[in-house]
C-alpha positions in Angstrom: 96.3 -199.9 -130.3 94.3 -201.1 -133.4 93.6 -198.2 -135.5 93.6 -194.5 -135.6 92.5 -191.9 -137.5 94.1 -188.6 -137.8 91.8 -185.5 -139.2 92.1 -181.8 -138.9 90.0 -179.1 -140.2 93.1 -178.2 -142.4 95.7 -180.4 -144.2 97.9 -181.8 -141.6 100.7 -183.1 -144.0 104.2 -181.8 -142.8 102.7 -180.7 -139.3 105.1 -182.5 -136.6 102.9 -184.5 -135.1 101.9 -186.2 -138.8 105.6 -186.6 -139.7 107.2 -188.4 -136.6 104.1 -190.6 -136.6 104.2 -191.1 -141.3 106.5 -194.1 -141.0 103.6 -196.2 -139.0 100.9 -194.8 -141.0 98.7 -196.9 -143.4 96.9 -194.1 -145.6 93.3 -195.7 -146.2 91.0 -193.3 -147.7 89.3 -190.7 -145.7 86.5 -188.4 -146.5 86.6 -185.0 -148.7 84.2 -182.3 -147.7 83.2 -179.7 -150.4 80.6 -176.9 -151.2 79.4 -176.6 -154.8 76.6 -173.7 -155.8 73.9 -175.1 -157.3 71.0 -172.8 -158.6 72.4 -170.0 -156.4 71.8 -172.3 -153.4 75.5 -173.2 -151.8 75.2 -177.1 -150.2 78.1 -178.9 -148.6 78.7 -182.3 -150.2 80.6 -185.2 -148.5 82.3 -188.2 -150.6 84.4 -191.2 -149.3 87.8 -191.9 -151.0 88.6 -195.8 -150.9 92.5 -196.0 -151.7 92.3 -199.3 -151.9 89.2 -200.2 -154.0 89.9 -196.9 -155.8 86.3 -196.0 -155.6 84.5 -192.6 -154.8 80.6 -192.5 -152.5 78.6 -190.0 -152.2 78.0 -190.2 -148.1 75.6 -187.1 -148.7 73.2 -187.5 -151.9 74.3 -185.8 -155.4 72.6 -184.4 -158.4 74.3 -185.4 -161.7 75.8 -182.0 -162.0 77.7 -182.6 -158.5 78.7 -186.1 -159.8 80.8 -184.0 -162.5 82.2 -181.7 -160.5 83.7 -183.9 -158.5 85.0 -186.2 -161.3 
């Protein structure tokens, strides 16, 4: 196998499956899903983490105030 990605809808730290296989693992980045209410409208918001480059993109696009929130 190349690569795989593990994901879960929930944090899947310290499940069994994630521990037996943490010794193999290279931790990458991954994407962080978040809601943030913006002029009483709720809108789900989707950045990538790059653990490597140490950078943060907006996959989904952002207003100025949702660039704050997030730093």
């Amino acid at each position: 196998m190349g690569k795989v990605g593990l994901g879960g809808e929930s944090e899947i730290r310290g499940l069994p499956l994630f521990d037996y296989l943490s010794p193999n693992l290279q931790h990458q980045g991954g994407f962080i899903r978040f809601r943030f209410n913006e002029e009483a409208v709720e809108k789900e918001y989707t950045i990538r983490v790059g653990m490597k480059s140490r950078s943060i993109f907006f996959a989904t696009p952002a207003t100025e105030q949702v660039i704050a929130y997030a730093r």
